[in-house]
N, C-alpha and C positions, 0 to 999 in steps of 0.2 A: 761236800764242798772240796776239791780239790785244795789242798795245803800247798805246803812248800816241796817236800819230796814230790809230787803229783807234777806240780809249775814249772821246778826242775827238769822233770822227763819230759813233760811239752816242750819246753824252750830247745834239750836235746834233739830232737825228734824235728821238731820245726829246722833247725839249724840243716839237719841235711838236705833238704831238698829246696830251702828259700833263699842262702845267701848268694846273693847277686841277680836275684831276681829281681826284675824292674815292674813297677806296677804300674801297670799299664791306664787301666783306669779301674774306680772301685761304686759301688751300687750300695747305697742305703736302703733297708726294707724298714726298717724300725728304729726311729730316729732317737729314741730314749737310749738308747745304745750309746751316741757319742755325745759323751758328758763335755766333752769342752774340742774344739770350738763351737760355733754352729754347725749343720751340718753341711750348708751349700759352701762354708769357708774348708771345712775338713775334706770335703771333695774336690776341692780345687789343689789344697795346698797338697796333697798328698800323691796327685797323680805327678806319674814320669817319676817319683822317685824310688833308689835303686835301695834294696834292703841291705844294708852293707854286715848287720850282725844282730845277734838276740841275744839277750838278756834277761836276768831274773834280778829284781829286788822286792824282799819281801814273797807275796803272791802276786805280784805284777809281772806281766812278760814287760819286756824293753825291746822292740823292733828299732834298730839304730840305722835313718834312714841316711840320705843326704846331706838334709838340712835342718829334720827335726826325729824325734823319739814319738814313736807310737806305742802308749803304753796300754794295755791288756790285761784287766781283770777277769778271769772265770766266774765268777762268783759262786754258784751253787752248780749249774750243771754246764756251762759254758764246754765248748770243745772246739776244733780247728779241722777242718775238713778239705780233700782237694776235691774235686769235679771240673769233666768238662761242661765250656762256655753256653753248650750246644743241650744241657743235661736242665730237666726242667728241676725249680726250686722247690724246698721243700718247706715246708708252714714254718718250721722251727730255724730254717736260715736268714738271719735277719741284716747281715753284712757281706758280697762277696769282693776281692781283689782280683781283677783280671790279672795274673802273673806272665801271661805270658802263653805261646806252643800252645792255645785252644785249653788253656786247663785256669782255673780260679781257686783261690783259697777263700773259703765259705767258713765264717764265723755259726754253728749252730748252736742255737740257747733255747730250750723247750721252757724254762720259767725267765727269760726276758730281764737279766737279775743283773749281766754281766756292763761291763762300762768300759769305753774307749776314750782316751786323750791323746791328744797332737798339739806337741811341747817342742817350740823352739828349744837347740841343745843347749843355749845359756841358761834357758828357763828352768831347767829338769830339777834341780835338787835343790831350787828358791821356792818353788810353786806345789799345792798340793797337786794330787797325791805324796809324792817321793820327799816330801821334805817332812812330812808331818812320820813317816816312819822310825823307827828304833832301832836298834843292833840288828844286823846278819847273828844267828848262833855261833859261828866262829870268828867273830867280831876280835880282835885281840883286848880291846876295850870291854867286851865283857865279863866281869869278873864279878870277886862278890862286895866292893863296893861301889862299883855300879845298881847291882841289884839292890843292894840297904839303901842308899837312898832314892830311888826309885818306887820301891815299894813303903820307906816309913812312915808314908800317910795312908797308905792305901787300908782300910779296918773290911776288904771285904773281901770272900773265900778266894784262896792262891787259886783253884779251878777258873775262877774266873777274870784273875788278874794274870793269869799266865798267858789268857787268849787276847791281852792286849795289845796292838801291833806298833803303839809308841813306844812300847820295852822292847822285847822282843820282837821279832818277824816271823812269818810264818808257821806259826804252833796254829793249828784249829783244835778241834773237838775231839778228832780220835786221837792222836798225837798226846795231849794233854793227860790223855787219864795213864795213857801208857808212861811218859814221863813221871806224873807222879808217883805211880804204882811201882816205879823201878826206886824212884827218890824213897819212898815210904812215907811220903806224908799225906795227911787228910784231906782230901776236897775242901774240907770245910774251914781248914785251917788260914786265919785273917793272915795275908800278904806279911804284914807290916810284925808279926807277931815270930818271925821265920829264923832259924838260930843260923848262923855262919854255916856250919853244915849241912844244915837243908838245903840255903843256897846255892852252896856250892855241889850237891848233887843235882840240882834243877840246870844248873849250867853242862854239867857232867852229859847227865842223860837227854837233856837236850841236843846234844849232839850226835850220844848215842845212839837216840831211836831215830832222828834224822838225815846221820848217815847209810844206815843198815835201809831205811825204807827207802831209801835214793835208791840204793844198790839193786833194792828188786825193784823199780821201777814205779813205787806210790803205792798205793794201798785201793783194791776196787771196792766197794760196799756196794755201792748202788749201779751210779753211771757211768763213772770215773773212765776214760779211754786213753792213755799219750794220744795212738792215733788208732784210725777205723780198725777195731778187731784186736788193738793191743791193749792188754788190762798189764796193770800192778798185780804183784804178788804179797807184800808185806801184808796184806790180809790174813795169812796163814801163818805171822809169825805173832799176831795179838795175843797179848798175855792176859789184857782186862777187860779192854774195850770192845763190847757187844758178849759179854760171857756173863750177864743175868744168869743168876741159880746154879749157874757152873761151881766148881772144885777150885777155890784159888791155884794156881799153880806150887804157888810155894809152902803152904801151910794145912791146905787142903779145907780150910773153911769156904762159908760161900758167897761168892760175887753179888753183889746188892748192886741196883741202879737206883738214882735221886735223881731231880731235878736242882741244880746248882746257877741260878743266873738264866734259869729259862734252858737252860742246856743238857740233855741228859749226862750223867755222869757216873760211871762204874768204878767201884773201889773195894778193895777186901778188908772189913771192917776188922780182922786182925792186924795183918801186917800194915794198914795205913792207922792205927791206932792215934788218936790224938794225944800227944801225950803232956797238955796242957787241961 
């Protein structure tokens, strides 16, 4: 699933080639796609207007049109494609934009996972999606009492209170074990249970490991592309995540994966020692 580093280099990559593009007219194939409005209102309301910029909140694109925000979840395999007009479709393209010059930006989603909304601009930050979100990681509001009381009811593992997106934004799964593993705390360790210092290394390295995988451009595993043919690199700088049976890096014990919340989850049972 594309994270936030991942969302970030789309949004990048989108931005050169879309601003001031005018959408000409747009083709629904698979109408589970646009979560709000309808669909024949989403088609009307959205043709002729000009993309004037893109955005990221959370794992959301933010297409800033007109008159209203088109907002843009990936979800698991989602990606953004050009082609020409003239180019026949392909099973897994289920949204295109005529942009314009014989060429369309083609929404592709092979698991059908991903979700579009068209939000009037007063409506954006009143209305779900965008209003039920939490801190950006460089929030200046995120600190560590923000996180205590946030987390002081929470009695269930910080692995999976950390993939919350009303706290925090944008952590998924890989991101998560790499944050903790740098933090040193346990997967399994209850949210609410977390000393001043744990959270404030959770804030720490959440920035850390999410400005470093911006930098190379997301992390590929599976499908992950910015755009056709370009992958992320932070794949080669994971220290935890996906390194089952491996050498921890720091202590040289060995990487164990659990199942944490239905999620897998890699930790080195030295250096993440619970020390409760």
């Amino acid at each position: 699933m594309p994270e936030l580093p991942e969302v970030e280099t789309v949004k990048e990559t989108l931005k050169r080639k879309l601003i001031n593009k005018v959408i000409e007219d747009v083709n629904v194939y698979y109408e589970r796609i646009i979560e709000f409005p309808d669909v024949e209102s989403f088609k009307k309301m959205i043709k002729n207007q000009k993309i004037k910029d893109i955005n990221r909140r959370g794992k959301w694109l933010i297409f800033e049109l007109d008159d209203y925000y088109l907002l843009s979840h990936l979800r698991m395999e989602g990606k953004y494609i050009y082609r020409k007009v003239s180019e026949p479709l392909s099973k897994h393209e289920h949204v295109s934009f005529n942009i314009g010059n014989d060429t369309e930006l083609r929404y592709m989603d092979t698991r059908k996972f991903g979700k579009m909304h068209l939000v009037i601009k007063e409506d954006l930050l009143t209305r779900k999606p965008i209003s039920e979100l939490g801190l950006e990681p460089w929030d200046k509001d995120l600190n560590i009492s923000y996180l205590k009381n946030k987390y002081k009811n929470k009695k269930l593992p910080i692995k999976t209170v950390i993939l919350d997106q009303s706290i925090i934004v944008g952590i998924g799964n890989i991101y998560a074990d790499e944050i903790l593993f740098l933090s040193k705390i346990n997967p399994y360790k209850k949210a609410s249970e977390l000393s001043n210092d744990q959270l404030l290394n959770i804030i720490k390295y959440t920035k850390f490991v999410l400005e470093k995988a911006i930098k190379l451009g997301g992390t590929t595993i599976k499908s992950y592309e910015s755009s056709e043919g370009v992958h992320g690199k932070f794949q080669n700088e994971l220290l935890i995540h996906g390194k089952q049976k491996e050498e921890c890096p720091n202590c040289n014990d060995i990487i164990i994966k659990v199942k944490i919340g239905g999620r897998g989850t890699y930790y080195c049972p030295t250096c993440q020692k619970d020390s409760n």
